[in-house]
C-alpha positions in Angstrom: 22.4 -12.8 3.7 22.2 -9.2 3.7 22.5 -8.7 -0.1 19.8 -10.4 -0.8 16.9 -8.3 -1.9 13.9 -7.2 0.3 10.8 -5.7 -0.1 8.9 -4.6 2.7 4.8 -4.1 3.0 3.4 -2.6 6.4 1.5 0.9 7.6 2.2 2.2 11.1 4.7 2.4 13.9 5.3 -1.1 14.7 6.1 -2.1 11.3 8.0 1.3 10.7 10.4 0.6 13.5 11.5 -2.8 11.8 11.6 -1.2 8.6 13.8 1.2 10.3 16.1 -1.4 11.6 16.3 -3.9 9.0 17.7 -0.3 6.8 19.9 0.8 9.6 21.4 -2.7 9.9 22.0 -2.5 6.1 19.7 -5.2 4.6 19.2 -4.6 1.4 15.6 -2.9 1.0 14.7 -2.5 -2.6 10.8 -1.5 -2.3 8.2 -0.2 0.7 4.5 -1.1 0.4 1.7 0.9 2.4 -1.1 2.0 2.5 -3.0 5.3 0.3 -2.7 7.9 1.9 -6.4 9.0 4.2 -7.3 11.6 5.6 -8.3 11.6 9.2 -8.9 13.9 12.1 -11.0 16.9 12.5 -9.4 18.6 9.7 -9.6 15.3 7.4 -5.8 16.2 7.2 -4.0 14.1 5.1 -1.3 12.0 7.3 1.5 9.8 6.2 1.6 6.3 7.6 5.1 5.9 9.7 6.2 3.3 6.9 5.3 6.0 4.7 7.0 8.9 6.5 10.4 7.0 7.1 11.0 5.1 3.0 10.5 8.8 2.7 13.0 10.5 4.7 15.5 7.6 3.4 14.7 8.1 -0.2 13.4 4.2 0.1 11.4 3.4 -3.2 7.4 3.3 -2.2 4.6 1.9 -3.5 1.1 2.9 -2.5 -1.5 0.9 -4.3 -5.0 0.9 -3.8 -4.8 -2.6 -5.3 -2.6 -5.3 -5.2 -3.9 -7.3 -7.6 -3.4 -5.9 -10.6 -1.3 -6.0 -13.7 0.7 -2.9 -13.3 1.3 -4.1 -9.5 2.5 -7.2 -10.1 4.5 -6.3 -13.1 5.9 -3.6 -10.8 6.5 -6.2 -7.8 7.7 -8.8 -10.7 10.3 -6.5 -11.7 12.1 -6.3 -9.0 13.0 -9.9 -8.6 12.9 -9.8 -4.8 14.2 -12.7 -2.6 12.1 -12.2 0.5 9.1 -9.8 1.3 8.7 -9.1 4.8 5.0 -7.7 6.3 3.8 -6.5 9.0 0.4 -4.8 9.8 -0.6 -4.8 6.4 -3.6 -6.2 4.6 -4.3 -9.3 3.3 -1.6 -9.6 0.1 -2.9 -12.0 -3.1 -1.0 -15.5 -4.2 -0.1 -13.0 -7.0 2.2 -11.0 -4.9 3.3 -13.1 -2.2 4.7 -15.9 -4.6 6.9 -13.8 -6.4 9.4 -13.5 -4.0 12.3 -16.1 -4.7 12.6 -17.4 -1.1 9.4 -16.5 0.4 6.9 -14.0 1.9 6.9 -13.8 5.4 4.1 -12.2 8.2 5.0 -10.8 11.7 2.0 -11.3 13.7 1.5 -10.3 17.4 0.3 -14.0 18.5 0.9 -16.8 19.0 -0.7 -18.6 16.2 -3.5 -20.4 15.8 -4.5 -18.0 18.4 -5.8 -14.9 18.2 -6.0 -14.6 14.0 -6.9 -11.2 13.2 -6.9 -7.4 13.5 -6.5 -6.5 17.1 -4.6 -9.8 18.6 -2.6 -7.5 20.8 -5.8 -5.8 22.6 -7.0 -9.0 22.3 -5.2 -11.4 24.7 -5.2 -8.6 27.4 -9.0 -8.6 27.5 -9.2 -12.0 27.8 -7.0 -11.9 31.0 -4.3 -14.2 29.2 -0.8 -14.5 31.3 1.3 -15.3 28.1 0.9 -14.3 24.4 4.0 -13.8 21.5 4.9 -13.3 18.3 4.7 -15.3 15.4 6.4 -15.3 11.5 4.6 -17.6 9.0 5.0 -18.1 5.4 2.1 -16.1 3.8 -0.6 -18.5 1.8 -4.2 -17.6 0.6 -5.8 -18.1 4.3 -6.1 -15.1 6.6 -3.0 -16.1 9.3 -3.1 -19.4 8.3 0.3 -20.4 7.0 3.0 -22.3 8.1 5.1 -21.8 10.8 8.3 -20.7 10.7 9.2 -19.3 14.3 7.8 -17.8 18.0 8.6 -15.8 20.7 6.6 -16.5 24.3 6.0 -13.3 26.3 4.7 -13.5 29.7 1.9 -10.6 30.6 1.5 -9.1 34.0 -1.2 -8.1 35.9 -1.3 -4.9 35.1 0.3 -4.8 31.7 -2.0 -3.0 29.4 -2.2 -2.9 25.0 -0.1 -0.3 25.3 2.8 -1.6 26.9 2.5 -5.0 25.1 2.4 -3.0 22.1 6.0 -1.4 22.4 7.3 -4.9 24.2 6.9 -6.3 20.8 7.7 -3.7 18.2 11.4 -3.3 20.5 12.0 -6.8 20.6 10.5 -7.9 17.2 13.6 -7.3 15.2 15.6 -10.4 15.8 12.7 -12.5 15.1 12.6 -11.3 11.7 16.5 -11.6 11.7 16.5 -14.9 12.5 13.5 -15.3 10.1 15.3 -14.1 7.2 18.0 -16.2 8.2 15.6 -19.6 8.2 14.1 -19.2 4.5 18.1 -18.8 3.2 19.0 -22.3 5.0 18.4 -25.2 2.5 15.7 -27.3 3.7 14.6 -25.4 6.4 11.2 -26.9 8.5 7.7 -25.3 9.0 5.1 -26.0 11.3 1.4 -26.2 10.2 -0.8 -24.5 12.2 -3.3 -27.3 14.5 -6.2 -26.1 15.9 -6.2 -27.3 19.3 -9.0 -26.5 22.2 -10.9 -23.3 21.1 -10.1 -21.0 19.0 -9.9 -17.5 20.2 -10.0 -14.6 17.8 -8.8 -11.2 17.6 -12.1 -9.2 15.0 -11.3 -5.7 14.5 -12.5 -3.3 17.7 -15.7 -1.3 17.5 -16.7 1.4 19.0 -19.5 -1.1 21.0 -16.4 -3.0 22.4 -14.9 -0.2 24.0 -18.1 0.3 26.1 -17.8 -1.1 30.0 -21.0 -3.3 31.3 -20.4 -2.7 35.1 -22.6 -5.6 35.7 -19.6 -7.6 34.4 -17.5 -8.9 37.5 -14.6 -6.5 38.2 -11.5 -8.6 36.7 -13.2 -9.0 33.2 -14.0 -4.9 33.4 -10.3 -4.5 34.8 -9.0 -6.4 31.9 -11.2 -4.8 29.4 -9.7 -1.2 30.4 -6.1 -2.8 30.2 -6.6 -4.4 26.6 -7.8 -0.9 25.3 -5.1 1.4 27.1 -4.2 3.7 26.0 -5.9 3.4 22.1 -9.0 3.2 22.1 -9.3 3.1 25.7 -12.5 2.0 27.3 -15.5 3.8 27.6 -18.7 5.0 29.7 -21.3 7.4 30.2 -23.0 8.9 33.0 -25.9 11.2 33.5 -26.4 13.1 36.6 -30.2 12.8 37.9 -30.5 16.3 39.1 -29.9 17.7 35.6 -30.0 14.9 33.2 -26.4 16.2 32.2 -24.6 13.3 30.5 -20.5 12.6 31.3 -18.7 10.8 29.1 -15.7 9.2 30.0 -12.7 7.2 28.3 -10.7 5.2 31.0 -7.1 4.1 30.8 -6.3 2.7 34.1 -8.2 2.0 37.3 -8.5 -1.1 40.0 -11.0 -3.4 41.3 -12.0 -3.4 44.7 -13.4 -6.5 45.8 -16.4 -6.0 48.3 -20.3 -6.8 48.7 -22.4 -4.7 46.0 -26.3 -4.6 45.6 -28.0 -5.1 42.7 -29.0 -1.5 42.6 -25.9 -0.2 43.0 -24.2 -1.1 39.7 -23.4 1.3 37.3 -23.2 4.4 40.0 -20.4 6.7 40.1 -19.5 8.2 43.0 -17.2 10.4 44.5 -15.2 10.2 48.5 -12.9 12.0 49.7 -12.8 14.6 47.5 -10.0 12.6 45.1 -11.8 9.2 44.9 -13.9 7.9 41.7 -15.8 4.7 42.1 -17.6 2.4 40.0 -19.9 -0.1 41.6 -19.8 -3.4 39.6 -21.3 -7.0 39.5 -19.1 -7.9 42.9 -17.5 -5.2 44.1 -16.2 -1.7 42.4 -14.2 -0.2 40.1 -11.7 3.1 41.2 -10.8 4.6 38.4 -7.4 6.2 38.3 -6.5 7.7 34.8 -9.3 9.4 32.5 -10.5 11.5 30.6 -13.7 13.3 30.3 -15.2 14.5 26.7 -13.5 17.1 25.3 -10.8 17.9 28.1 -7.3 16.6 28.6 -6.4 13.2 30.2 -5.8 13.2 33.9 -5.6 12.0 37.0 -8.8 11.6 38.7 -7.8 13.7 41.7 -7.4 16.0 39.1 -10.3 15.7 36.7 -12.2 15.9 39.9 -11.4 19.3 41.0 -13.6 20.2 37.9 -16.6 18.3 38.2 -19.9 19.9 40.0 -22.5 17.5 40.5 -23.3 16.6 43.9 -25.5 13.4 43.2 -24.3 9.7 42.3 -23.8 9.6 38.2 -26.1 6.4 36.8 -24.3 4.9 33.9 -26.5 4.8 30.9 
C-alpha cells in the first residue's frame, strides 16, 4: 500500500501536518501542490504556505501553479502516473487533474457532508451552536464537496469548544482517516455513499469581515457562539465610542460568557465596567462578560488586564 505513488495538493497547517505524517510514515509522496506564493502582512512579506515550507525542508518535489488547467500542468501531473492524490484545503481541482490518478482523488473536508459545503465549515458549525460535526473523505467530481462518500468521523463539540480547538482536534486526529482512506480505494470493489440532501442544508461561505461583527441585540447564546466559532482567527468583533469624547474602541473578542438576567431595550449595546476587573455587554436578554480581548493596536489580554489601561469613566455605546 505504501508504494503506491501519491501526490498531495493542500496550503496551510492542517494539510501540512498530514503531509507531514503520510512522509514520516513512509508513503510514497512523489509531488506537493500549493498555492503561489502572496504576500501578506504589513510589510506585503512574501510567506510560504506550511505545505510549502515542509516539501521544502524534505526536498519533496513542489508544484505551484497559478492554474491547474493547463497543458503544461496536466502534462506535468500526467507524467507522473500517480495512483492516488490526496487534498486538503485546497481549491477547487478540474476533471482534468483529478482523473488522472489511477485509483482516485480524494478530499479531506472538516464536515460532515452534505453539511456545511464550503470554505469555513469548521467556524461554521460552532456558530451555529451544533453539538456534533466531523470529518469527511469523498472521491473528488466536478461539484464543489459533492462527491461520493467514502468515509466519516463523528466528533462531539462542547460547550465551550471554540474554532480553534476544533481546528487542531481534527488536524491531530485526521491522519488515520486518510490512512484508512488510502487503504479503501486499493480494495477491489470498494462502496461509496452518494451524498442525500436531507432537511436543510446548512453552508459554510467564506467569512467576511461583516461576519465577525457582534449584534448585541442578538440573544446571548447565538453572540456566545459567534465568539466561539471565530476564536481565536478571526475572532469576533465590536466597536465602542465613549460619549464624553466621541473616542472610538475597537475590540476583537476571543472568549467571554453570557449572563442570563433582565435587560432593557435601552441598555443593549453598552459596555460597562464593575469592580474595577469586570467587562460587560448588555444584550437582547441578558449580558455578555467578556473575558479574553484585545483592543486595536495592543496585545491580547485578559480583561482584568486590558482594563488597568482604559480611562473613560462613562458607559461605551456600541456603534
Amino acid at each position: 500500500m505504501k508504494t503506491k505513488k501519491i501526490i498531495f495538493y493542500g496550503t496551510p497547517e492542517i494539510a501540512a501536518y498530514q503531509l507531514e505524517q503520510l512522509h514520516k510514515n513512509n508513503y510514497n509522496i512523489i509531488a506537493v501542490v500549493t498555492q503561489p506564493d502572496k504576500p501578506s502582512g504589513r510589510g506585503q512579506k512574501i510567506n510560504y504556505s506550511a505545505v510549502k515550507q515542509y516539501a521544502l525542508d524534505n526536498n519533496l518535489p513542489l508544484f505551484q501553479p497559478e492554474k491547474l488547467n493547463t497543458p503544461e500542468f496536466i502534462e506535468q501531473i500526467t507524467s507522473l502516473q500517480p495512483d492516488i492524490q490526496v487534498v486538503l484545503a485546497y481549491r477547487m481541482i478540474p476533471k482534468s487533474i483529478y482523473s488522472i490518478a489511477k485509483y482516485g482523488t480524494f478530499n479531506l473536508h472538516t464536515s460532515l457532508l452534505p453539511q456545511y459545503r464550503g470554505a469555513a465549515p469548521i467556524n461554521w458549525a460552532i456558530i451555529n451552536g451544533e453539538s456534533q460535526t466531523g470529518m469527511t473523505t469523498f472521491l473528488l467530481n466536478e461539484k464543489t464537496d459533492e462527491g461520493e462518500i467514502l468515509l466519516q468521523r463523528t466528533i462531539e463539540l462542547g460547550e465551550e469548544t471554540t474554532a480553534g480547538d476544533l481546528h487542531d482536534e481534527m488536524m491531530y486526529t485526521a491522519f488515520p482517516l486518510i490512512e484508512k482512506t488510502i487503504e479503501k480505494l486499493l480494495t477491489p470493489n470498494y462502496q461509496t455513499i452518494a451524498q442525500k440532501v436531507e432537511g436543510e442544508l446548512k453552508p459554510a461561505p467564506k467569512i467576511f469581515k461583516e461576519t465577525t461583527q457582534i449584534k448585541w441585540d442578538m440573544d446571548g447564546k447565538t453572540i456566545i457562539n459567534l465568539i466561539r466559532g471565530m476564536s481565536p482567527y478571526p475572532a469576533a468583533t465590536s466597536s465602542f465610542k465613549d460619549p464624553s469624547d466621541d473616542k472610538i474602541y475597537q475590540f476583537k473578542i476571543f472568549k467571554a460568557k453570557f449572563i442570563e438576567e433582565k435587560s432593557s431595550q435601552n441598555q443593549i449595546g453598552k459596555l460597562k465596567i464593575q469592580d474595577k476587573n469586570t467587562i460587560k455587554v448588555n444584550c437582547k436578554d441578558g449580558c455578555i462578560q467578556l473575558l479574553d480581548l484585545q483592543l486595536s493596536g495592543k496585545k491580547r489580554m485578559p480583561s482584568s488586564e486590558l482594563i488597568k489601561g482604559l480611562k473613560f469613566t462613562n458607559p461605551l455605546q456600541n456603534i
